[in-house]
MIVEX-422600 format. One record per residue: residue number from 1; residue in one letter; chain; x, z, y of N, C-alpha, C in turn. Coordinates in steps of 0.05 Angstrom, whole numbers, plus 5000, padded with zeros to 4 digits. Atoms other than C-alpha are relative to their C-alpha. Layout:
N
<NUM; 'A'; 'A'; <X; Z; Y>; <X; Z; Y>; <X; Z; Y>>
...
! end
This chain:
195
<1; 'X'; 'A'; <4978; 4989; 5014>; <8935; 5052; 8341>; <5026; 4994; 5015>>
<2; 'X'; 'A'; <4971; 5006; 4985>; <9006; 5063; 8369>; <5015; 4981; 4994>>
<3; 'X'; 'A'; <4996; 5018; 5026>; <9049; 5009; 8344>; <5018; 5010; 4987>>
<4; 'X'; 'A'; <4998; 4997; 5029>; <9095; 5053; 8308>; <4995; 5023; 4989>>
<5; 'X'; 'A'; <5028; 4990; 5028>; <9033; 5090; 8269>; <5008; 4978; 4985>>
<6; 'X'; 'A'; <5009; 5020; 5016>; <9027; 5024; 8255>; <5013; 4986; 4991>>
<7; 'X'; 'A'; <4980; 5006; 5015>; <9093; 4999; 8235>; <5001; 5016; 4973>>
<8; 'X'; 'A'; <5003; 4979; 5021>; <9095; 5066; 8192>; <4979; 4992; 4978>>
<9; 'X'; 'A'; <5019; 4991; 5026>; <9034; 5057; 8157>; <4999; 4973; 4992>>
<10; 'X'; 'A'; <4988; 5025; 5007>; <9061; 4974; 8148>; <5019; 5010; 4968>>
<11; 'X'; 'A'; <4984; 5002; 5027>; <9105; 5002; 8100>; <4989; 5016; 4973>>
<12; 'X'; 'A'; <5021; 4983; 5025>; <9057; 5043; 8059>; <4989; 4986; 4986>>
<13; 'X'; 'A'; <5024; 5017; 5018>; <9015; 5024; 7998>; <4993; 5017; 4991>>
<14; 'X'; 'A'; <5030; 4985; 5019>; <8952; 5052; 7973>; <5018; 4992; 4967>>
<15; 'X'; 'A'; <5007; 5005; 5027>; <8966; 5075; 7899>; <4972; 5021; 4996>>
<16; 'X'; 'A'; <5020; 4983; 5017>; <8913; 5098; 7855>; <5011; 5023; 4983>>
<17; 'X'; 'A'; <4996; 4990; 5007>; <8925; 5163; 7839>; <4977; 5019; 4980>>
<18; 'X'; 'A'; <5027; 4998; 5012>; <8884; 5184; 7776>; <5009; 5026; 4968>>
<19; 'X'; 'A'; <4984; 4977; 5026>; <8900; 5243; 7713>; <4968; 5024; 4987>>
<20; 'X'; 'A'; <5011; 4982; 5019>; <8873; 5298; 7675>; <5019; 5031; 5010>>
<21; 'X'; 'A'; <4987; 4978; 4992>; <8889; 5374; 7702>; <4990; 5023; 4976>>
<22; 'X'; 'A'; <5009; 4983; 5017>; <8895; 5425; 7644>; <5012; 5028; 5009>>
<23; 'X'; 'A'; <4988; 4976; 4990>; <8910; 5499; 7637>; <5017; 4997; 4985>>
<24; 'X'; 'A'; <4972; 4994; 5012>; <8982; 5508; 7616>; <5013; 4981; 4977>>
<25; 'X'; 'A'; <4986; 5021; 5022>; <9004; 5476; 7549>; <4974; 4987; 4989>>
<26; 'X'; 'A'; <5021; 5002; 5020>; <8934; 5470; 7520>; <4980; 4969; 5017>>
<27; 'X'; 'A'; <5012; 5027; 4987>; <8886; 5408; 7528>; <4976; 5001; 5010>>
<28; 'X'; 'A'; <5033; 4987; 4993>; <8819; 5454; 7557>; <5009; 4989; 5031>>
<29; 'X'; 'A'; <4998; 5009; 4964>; <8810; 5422; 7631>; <4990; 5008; 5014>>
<30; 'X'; 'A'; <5010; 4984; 4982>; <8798; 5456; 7688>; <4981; 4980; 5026>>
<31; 'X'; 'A'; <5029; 5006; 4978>; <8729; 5447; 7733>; <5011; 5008; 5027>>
<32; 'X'; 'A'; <5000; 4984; 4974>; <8735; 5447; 7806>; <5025; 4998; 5018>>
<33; 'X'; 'A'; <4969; 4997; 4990>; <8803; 5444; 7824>; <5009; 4975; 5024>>
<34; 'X'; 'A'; <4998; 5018; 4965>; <8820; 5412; 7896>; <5028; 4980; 4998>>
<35; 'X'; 'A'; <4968; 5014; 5004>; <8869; 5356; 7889>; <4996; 4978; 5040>>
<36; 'X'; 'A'; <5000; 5017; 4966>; <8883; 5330; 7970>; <5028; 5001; 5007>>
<37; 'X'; 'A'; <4974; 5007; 4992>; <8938; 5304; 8011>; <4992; 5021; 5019>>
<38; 'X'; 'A'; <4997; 4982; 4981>; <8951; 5363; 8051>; <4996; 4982; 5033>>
<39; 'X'; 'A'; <5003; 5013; 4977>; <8934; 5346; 8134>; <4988; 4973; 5005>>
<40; 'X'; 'A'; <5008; 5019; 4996>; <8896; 5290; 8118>; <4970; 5007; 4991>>
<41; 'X'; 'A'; <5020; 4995; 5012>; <8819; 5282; 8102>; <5004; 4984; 4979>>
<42; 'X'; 'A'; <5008; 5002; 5030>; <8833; 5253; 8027>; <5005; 5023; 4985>>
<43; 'X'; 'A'; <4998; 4976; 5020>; <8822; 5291; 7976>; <4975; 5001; 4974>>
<44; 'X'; 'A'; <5026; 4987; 5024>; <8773; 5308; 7913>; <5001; 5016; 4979>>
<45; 'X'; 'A'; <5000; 4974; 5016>; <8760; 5356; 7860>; <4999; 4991; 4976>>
<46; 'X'; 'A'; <5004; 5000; 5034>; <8766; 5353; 7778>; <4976; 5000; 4994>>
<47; 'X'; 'A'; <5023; 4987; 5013>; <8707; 5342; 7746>; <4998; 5023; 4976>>
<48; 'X'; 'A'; <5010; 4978; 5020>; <8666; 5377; 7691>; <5026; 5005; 4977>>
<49; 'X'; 'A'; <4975; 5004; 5026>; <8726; 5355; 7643>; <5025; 5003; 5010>>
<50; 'X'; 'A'; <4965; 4994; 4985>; <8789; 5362; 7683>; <5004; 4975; 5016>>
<51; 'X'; 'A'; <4988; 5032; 4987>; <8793; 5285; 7707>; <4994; 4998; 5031>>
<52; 'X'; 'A'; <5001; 4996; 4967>; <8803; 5265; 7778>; <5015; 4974; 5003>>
<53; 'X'; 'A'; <4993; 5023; 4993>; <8820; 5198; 7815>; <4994; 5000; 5032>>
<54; 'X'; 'A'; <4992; 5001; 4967>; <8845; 5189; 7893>; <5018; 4981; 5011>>
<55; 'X'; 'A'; <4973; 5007; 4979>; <8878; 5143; 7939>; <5016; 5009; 5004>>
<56; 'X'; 'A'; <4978; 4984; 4981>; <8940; 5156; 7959>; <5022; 4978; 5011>>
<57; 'X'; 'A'; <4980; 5016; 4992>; <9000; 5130; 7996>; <5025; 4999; 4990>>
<58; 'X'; 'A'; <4971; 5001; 5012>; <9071; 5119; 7966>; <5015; 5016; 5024>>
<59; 'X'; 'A'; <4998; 4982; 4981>; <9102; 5181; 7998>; <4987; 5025; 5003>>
<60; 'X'; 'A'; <5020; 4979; 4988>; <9042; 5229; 8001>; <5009; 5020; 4982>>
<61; 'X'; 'A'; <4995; 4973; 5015>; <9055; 5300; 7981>; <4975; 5007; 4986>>
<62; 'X'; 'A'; <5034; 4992; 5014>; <8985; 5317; 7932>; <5007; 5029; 4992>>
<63; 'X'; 'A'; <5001; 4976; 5009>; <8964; 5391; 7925>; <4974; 4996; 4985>>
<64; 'X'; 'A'; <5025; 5001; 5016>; <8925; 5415; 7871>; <4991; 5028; 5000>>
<65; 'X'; 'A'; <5003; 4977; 5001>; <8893; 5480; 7877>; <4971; 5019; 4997>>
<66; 'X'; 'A'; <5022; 4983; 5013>; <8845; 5529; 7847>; <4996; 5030; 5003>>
<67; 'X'; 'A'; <5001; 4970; 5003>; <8825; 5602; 7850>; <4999; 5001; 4973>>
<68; 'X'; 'A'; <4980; 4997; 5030>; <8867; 5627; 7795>; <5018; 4996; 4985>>
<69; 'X'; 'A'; <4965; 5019; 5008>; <8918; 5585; 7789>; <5020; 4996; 5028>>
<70; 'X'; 'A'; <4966; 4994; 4972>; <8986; 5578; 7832>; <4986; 4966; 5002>>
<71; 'X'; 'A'; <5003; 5025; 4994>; <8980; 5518; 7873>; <5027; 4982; 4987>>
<72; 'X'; 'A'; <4982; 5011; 5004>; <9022; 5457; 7847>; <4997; 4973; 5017>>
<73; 'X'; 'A'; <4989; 5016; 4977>; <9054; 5398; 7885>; <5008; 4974; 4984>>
<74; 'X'; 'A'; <4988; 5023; 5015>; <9064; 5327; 7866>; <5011; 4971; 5012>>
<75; 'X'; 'A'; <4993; 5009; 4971>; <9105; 5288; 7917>; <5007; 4961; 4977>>
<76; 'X'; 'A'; <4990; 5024; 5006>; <9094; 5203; 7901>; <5029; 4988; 5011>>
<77; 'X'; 'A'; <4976; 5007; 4989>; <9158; 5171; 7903>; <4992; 4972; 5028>>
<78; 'X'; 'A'; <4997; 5016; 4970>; <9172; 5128; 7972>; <5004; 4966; 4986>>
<79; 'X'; 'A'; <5007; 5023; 5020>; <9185; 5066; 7924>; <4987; 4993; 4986>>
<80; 'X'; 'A'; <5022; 5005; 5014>; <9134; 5066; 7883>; <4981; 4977; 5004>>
<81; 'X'; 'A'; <5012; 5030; 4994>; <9108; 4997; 7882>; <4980; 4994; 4979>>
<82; 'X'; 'A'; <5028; 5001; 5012>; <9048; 5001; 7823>; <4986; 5004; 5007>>
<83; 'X'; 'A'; <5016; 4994; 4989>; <8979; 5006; 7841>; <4993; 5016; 4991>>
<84; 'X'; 'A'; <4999; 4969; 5007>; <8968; 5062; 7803>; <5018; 5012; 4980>>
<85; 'X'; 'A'; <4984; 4980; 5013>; <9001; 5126; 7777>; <4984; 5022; 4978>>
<86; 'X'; 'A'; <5008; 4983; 5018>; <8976; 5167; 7720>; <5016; 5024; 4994>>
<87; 'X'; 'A'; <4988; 4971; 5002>; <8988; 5248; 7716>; <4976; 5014; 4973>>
<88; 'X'; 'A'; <5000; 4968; 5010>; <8977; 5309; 7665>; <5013; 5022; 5015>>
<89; 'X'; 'A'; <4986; 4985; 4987>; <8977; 5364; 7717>; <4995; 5028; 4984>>
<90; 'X'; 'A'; <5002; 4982; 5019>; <8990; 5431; 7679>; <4995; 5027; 5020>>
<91; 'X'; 'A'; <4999; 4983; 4983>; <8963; 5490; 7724>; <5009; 5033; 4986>>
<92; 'X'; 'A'; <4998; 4973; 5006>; <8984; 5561; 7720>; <4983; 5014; 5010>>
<93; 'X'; 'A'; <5027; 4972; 4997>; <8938; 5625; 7712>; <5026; 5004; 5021>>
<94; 'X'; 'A'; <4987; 4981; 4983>; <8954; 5663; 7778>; <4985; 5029; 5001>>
<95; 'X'; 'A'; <5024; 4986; 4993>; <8905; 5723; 7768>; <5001; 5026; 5035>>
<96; 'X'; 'A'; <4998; 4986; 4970>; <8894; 5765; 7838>; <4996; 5026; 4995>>
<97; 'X'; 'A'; <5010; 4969; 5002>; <8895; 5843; 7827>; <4987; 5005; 5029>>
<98; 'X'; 'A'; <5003; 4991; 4974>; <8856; 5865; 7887>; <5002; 5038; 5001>>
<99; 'X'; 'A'; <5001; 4972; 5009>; <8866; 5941; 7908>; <4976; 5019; 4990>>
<100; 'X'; 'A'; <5022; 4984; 5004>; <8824; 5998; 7882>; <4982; 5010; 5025>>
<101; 'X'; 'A'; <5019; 4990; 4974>; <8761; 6014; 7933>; <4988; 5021; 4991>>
<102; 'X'; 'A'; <5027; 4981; 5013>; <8723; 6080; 7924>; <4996; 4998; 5016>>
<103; 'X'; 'A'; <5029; 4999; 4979>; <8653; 6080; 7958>; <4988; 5027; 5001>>
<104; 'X'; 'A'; <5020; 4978; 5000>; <8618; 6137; 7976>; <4991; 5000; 5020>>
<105; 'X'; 'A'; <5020; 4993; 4979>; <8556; 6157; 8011>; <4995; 5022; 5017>>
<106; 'X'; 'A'; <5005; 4983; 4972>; <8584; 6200; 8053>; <5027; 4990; 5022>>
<107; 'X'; 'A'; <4981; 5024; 4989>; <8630; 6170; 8104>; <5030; 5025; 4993>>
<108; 'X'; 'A'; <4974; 4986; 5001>; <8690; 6231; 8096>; <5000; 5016; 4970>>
<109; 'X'; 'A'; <5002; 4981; 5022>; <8710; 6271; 8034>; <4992; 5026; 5000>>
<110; 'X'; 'A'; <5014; 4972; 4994>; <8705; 6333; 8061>; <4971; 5003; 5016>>
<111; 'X'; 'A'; <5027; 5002; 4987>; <8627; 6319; 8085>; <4992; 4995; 4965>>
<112; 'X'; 'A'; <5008; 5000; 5031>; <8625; 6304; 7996>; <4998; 5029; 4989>>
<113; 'X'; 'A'; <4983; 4974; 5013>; <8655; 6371; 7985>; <4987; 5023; 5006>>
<114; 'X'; 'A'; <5018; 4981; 4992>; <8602; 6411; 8026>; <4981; 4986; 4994>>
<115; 'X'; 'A'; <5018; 5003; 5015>; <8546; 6373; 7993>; <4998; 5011; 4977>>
<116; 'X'; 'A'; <5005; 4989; 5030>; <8559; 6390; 7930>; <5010; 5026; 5001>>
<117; 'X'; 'A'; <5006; 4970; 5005>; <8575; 6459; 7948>; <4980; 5016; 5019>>
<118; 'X'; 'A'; <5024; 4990; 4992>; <8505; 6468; 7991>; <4982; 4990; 4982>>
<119; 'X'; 'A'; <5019; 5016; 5019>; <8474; 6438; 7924>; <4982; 5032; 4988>>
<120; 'X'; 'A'; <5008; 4981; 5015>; <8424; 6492; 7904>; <4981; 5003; 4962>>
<121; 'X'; 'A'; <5014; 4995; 5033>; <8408; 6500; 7829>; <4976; 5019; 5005>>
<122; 'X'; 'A'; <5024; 4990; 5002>; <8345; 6530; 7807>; <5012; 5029; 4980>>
<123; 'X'; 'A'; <4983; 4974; 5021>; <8354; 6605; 7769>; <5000; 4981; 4972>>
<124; 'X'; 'A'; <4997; 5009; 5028>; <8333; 6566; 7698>; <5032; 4981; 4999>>
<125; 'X'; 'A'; <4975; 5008; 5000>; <8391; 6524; 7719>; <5028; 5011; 4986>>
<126; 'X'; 'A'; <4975; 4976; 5003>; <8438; 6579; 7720>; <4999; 5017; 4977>>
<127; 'X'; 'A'; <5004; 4990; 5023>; <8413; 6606; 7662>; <5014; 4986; 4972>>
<128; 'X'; 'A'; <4986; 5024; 5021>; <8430; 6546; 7625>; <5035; 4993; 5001>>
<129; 'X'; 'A'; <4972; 5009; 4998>; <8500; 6536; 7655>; <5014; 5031; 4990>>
<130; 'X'; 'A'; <4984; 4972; 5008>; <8518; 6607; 7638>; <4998; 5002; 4966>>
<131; 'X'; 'A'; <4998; 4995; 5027>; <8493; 6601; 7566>; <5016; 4984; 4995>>
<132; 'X'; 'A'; <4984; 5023; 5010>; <8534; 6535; 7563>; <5025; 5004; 4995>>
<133; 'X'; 'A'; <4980; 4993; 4995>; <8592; 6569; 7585>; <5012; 5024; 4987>>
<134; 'X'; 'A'; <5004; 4979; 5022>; <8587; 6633; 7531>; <5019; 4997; 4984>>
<135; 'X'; 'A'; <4978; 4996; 5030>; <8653; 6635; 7489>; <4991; 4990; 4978>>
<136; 'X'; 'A'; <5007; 5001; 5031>; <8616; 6644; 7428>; <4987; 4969; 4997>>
<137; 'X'; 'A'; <5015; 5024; 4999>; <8565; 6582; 7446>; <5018; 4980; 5000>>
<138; 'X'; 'A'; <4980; 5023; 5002>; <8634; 6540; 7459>; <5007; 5004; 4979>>
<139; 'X'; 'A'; <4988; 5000; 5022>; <8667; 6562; 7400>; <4978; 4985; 4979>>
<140; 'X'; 'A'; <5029; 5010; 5010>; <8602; 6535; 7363>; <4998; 4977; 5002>>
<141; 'X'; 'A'; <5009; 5020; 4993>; <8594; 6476; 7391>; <5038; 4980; 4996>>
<142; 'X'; 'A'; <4979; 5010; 5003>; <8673; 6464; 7382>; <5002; 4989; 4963>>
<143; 'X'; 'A'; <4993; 5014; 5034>; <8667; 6471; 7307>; <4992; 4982; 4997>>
<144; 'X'; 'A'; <5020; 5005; 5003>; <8603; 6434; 7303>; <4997; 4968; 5005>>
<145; 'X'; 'A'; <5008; 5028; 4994>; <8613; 6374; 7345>; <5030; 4982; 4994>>
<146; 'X'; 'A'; <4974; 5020; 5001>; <8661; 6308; 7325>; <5018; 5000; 5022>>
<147; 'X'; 'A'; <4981; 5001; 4974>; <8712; 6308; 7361>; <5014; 4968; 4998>>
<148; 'X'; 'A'; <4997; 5025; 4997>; <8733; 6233; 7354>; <4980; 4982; 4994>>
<149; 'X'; 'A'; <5031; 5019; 4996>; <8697; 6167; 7369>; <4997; 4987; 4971>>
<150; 'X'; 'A'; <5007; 5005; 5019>; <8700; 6154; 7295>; <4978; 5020; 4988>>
<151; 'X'; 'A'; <5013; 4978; 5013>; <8666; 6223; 7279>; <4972; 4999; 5010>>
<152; 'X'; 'A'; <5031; 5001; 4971>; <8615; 6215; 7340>; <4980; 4978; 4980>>
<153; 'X'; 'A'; <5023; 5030; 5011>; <8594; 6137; 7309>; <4984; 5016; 4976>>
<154; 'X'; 'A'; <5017; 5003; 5020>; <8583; 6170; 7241>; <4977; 5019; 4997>>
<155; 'X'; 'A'; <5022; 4993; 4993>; <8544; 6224; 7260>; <4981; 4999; 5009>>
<156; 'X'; 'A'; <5014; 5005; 4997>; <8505; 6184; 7299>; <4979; 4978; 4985>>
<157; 'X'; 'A'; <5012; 5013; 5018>; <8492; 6135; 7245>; <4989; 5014; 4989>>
<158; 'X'; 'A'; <5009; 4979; 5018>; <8478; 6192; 7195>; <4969; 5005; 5014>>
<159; 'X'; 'A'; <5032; 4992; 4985>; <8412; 6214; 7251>; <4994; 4972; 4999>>
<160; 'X'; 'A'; <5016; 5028; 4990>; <8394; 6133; 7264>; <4987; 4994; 4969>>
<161; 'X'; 'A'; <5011; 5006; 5021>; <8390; 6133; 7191>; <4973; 5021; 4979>>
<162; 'X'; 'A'; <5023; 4979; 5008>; <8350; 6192; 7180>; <4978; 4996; 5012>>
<163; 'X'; 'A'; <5020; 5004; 4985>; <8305; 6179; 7233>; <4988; 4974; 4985>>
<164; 'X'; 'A'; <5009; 5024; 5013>; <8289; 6107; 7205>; <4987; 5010; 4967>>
<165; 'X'; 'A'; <5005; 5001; 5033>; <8284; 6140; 7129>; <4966; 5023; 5007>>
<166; 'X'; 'A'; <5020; 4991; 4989>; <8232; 6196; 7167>; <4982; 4987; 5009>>
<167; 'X'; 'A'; <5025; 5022; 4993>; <8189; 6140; 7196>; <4988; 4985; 4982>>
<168; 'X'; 'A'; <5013; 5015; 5027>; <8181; 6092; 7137>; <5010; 5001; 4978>>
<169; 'X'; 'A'; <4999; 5003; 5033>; <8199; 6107; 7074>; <4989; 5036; 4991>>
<170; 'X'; 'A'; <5016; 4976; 5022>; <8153; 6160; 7023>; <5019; 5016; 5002>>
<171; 'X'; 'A'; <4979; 4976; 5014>; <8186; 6228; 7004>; <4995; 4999; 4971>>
<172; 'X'; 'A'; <4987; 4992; 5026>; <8221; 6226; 6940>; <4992; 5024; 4992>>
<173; 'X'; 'A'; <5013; 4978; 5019>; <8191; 6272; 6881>; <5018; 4999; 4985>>
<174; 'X'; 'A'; <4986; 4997; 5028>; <8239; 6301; 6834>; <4986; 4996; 4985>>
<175; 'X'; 'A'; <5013; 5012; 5033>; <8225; 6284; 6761>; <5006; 5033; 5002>>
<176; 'X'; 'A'; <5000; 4989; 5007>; <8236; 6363; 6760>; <4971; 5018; 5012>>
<177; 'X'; 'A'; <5014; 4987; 4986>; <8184; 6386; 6807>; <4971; 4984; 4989>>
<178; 'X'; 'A'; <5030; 5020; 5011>; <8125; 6338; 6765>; <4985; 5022; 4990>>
<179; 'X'; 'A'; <5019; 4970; 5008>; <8104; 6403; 6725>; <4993; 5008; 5016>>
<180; 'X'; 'A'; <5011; 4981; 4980>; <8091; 6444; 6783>; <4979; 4981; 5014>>
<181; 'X'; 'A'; <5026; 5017; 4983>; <8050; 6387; 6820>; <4977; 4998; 4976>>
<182; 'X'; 'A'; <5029; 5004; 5022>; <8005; 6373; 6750>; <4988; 5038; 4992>>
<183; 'X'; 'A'; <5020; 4974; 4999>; <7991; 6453; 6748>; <4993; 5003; 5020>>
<184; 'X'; 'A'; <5018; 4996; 4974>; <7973; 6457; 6819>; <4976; 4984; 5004>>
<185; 'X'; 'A'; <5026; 5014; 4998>; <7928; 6401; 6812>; <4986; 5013; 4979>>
<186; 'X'; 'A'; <5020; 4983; 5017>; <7893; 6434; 6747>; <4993; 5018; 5009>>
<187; 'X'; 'A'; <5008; 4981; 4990>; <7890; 6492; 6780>; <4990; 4997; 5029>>
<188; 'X'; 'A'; <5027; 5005; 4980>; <7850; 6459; 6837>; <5018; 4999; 5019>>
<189; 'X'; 'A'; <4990; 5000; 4973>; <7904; 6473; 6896>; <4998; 4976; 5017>>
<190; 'X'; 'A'; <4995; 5025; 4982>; <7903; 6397; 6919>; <4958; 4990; 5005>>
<191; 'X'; 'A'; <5024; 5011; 4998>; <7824; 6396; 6915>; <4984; 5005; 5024>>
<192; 'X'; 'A'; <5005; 4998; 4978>; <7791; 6375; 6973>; <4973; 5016; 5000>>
<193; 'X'; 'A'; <5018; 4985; 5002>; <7740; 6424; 6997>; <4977; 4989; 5014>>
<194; 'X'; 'A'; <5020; 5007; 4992>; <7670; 6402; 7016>; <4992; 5024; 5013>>
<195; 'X'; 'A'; <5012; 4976; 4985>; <7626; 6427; 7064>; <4968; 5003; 4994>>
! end
C-alpha cells in the first residue's frame, strides 16, 4: 500500500451500516434491492423482508437500487464516530414504459399486404361472406344482437342457463295439460307396443 492510501484509510472507521428498505410511506419491504458503495466490491442485497446490514466507512457514498425504483443515495457523514448507523430507506416506484414493438412474420409490410391479397378463399367461402354482407342479413343481425357488454353477458347467461336447465332438470307439466295426458293414456297412445 502507498503510504498515503494508507494515511487516508488511517483516518477512516468501519461503521456498521444496517436498516430496513421500504416502498414509499408504507411498511411492505422490498426483496432484492442492491445496497453497495459504488467503485468498491462492498455491497449486499435486502432480504426476503427488506433488512440489510454492510460495512462501511465514515465518508462512503451507499447506493441502493432496484428494478423499479429510482436509485437512492446515502452519503455517511465524515465524522461519524459510532460503530453503527441505523436507516429506513424509502424507495420510489420508477416504472419503465418500454416502446411499442409490432412483430410480424413477414419481414416488410408490403410483403403482409400481398399475402393477404394472394389469400385464396374457397367459392363456399364467398358464398358465406356475401350472405354476411346482405343489407337485409345486417339489418337482422343489428336488431337481434346486444349491442353492449352488459347485453352480450346477459344473453349469454340466459343460453348457459338454458343449456344447464336442458341437460339436467325434467320438463315441467302444466297442471293444465294433466287432462290431455290421462286421455291419451286411456286411449292407449303412450302404450308400448309388443312384438
Amino acid at each position: 500500500m502507498m503510504p498515503k492510501q494508507a494515511a487516508a484509510q488511517g483516518n477512516k472507521r468501519v461503521v456498521q451500516l444496517s436498516g430496513f428498505v421500504a416502498v414509499g410511506d408504507s411498511l411492505y419491504g422490498v426483496t432484492g434491492v442492491s445496497v453497495y458503495v459504488p467503485g468498491t466490491n462492498r455491497g449486499t442485497q435486502t432480504n426476503e423482508y427488506g433488512f440489510f446490514s454492510l460495512p462501511v466507512l465514515n465518508g462512503d457514498s451507499v447506493m441502493f437500487s432496484a428494478l423499479g425504483y429510482k436509485k437512492q443515495f446515502l452519503k455517511i457523514p465524515n465524522n461519524y464516530s459510532s460503530q453503527s448507523y441505523s436507516i429506513i430507506m424509502q424507495m420510489q416506484e420508477d416504472p419503465t414504459e418500454l416502446p411499442i414493438v409490432d412483430v410480424f412474420p413477414w419481414p416488410t409490410e408490403r410483403d403482409f399486404e400481398q399475402a393477404v391479397l394472394n389469400v385464396k378463399l374457397p367459392d363456399e367461402g364467398r358464398a358465406t361472406a356475401m350472405r354476411n354482407l346482405d343489407p337485409d342479413r345486417l339489418r337482422e343481425l343489428f336488431e337481434t344482437t346486444p349491442m353492449d357488454g352488459s347485453g352480450n353477458f346477459k344473453t349469454w347467461n340466459q343460453q348457459q342457463i338454458q343449456q344447464q336447465q336442458n341437460r339436467y332438470m325434467y320438463p315441467t307439466i302444466s297442471p293444465f295439460a294433466i287432462p290431455f295426458l290421462i286421455k291419451s293414456i286411456m286411449d292407449g297412445d303412450f302404450k308400448s307396443k309388443k312384438k
